[in-house]
C-alpha positions in Angstrom: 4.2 -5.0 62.7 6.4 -6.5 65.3 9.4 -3.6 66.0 12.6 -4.7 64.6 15.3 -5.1 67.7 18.0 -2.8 68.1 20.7 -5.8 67.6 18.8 -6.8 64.2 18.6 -3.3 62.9 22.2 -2.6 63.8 23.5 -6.2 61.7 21.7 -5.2 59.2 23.5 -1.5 59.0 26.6 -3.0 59.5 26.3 -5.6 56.4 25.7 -2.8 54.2 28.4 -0.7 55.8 30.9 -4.0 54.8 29.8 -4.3 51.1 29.5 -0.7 50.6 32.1 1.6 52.4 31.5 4.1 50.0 27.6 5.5 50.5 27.7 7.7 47.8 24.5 9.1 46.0 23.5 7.2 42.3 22.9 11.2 41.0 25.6 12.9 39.6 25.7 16.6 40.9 28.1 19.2 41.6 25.8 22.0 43.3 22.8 21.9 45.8 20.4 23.0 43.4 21.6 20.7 40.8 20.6 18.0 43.3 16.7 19.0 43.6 16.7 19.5 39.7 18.3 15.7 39.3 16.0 14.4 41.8 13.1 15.9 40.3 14.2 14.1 36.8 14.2 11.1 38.3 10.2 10.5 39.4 9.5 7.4 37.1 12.9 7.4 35.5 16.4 6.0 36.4 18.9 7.5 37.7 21.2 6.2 35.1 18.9 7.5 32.5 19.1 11.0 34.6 22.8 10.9 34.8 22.7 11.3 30.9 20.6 13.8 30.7 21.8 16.5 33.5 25.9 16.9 31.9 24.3 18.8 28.8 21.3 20.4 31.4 23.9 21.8 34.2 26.2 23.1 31.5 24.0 25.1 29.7 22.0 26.4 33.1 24.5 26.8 35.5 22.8 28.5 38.5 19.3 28.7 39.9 18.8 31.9 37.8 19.6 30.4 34.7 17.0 27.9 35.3 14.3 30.5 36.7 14.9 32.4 33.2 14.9 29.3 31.2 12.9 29.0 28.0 10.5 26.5 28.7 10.6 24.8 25.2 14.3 24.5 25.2 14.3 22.9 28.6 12.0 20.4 27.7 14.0 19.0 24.5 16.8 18.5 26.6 15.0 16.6 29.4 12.8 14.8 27.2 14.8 11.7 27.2 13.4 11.2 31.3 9.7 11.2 30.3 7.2 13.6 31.8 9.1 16.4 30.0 6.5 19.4 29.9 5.6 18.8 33.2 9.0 18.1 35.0 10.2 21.2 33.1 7.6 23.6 34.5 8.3 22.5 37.7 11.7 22.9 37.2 11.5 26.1 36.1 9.1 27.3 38.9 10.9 25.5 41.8 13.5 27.6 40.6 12.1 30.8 40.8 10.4 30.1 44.0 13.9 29.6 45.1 14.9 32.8 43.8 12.5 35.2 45.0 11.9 33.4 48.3 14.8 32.3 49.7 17.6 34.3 47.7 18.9 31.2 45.6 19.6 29.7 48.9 18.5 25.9 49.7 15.7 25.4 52.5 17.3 23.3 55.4 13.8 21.8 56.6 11.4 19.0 54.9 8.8 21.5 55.4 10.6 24.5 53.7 11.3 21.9 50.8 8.9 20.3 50.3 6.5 23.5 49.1 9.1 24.3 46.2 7.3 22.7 43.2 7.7 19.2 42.4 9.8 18.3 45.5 8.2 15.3 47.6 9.2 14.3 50.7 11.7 11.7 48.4 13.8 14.4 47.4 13.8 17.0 50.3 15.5 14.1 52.4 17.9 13.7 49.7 18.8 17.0 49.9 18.5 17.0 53.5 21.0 14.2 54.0 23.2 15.1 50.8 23.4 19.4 50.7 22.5 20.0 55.0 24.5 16.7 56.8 21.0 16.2 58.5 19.1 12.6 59.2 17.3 11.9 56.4 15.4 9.1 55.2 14.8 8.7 51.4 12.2 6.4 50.8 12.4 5.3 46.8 11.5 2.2 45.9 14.4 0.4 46.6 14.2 1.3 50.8 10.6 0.4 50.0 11.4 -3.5 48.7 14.5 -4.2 50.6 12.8 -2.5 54.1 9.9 -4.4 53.4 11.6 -7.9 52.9 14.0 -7.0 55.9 11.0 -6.6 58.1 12.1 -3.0 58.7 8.5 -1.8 57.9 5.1 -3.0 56.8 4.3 -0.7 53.9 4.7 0.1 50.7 3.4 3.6 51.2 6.3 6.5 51.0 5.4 8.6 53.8 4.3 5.7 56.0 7.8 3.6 55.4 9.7 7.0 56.3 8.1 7.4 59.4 8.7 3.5 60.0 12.2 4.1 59.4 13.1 7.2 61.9 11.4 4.9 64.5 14.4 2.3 64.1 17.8 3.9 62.3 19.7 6.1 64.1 19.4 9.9 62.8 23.4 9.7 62.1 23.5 6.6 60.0 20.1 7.4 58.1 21.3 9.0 55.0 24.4 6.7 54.7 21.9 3.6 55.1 19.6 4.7 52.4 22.6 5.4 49.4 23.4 1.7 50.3 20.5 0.2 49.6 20.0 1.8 46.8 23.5 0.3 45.8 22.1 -3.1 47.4 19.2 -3.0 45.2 20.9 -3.0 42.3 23.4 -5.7 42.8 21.5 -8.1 45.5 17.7 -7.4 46.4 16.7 -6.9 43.0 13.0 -6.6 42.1 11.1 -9.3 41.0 13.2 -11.4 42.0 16.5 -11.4 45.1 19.7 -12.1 43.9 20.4 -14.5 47.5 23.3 -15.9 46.2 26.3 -14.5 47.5 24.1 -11.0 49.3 25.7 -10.1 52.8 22.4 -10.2 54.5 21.6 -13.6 53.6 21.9 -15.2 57.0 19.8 -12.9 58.7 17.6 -12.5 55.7 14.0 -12.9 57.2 12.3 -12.7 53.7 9.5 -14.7 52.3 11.7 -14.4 48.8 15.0 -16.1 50.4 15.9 -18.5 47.8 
């Protein structure tokens, strides 16, 4: 793939900084922990479907010990509603712990740290790295997949691969800003099949095979 130039990267962040000032993360969370726990709900769910689901979850467990002490059973009726409950609640439950008795309840600040609590990919641990720590981070769902990929930012559609893509060609300081806005991009404009063109803010430098 042909590197992206510096003045087409910077458009493109500055299109999405016009139509979204507001770069705010689609989970709903009030705590650090609460934002590993939402993240991990959302692996092949919504985060609209999440955002239903955690109000009930946070208020019963409030803190990383009530979730390390949590009855399996009961955690899983309450997430069931985001699929993959037995197994996202086990994890849950032993990310939790492992946060406990390793770290003393507090968040890891590296991708590295993160990413050996269970069930946190590389997704989440730059969430949380951009969202809890204030440091680059480069989330890599499926909507910085698409959109990326149509943009000619990158070249895959593998996770890992479109990350490392990505540090190569957004500035650390705008990275976790840029991926909340395509998420909110995604939604409205760059939609999957099938691009909304009419009326998206990147239309005119658009350089996908989908423009319509």
């Amino acid at each position: 793939m042909k590197k992206p130039t510096k003045k087409y990267v910077q458009s493109i962040i500055e299109g999405l900084e016009a139509q979204y000032p507001d770069a705010v993360c689609s989970l709903t969370y009030e705590k650090p922990h609460e934002l590993m726990i939402a993240g991990r709900l959302s692996a092949q769910c919504t985060d609209a479907r999440v955002n239903l689901v955690t109000p009930e979850l946070f208020s019963k467990y409030r803190s990383v010990d009530d979730f390390a002490e949590a009855e399996l059973s009961e955690l899983e009726s309450i997430i069931k509603p985001c699929g993959l409950y037995k197994t996202k609640a086990k994890s849950i439950k032993e990310m939790c712990i492992r946060l406990r008795d390793v770290y003393g309840g507090v968040i890891p600040e590296t991708i590295e740290e993160l990413t050996t609590l269970p069930g946190i990919g590389r997704k989440t641990a730059n969430l949380v790295m951009g969202d809890v720590h204030h440091k680059p981070a480069y989330v890599t769902d499926t909507h910085c997949i698409r959109i990326c990929g149509r943009l000619g930012l990158t070249d895959s559609k593998e996770p890992v691969k479109v990350e490392m893509q990505l540090r190569e060609v957004i500035p650390p300081e705008k990275s976790s800003d840029f991926c909340h806005r395509l998420v909110l991009f995604g939604r409205e404009f760059c939609k999957a099949p099938k691009p909304k063109c009419e009326g998206c803010p990147l239309y005119d430098i658009c350089r996908s095979k989908d423009k319509t």
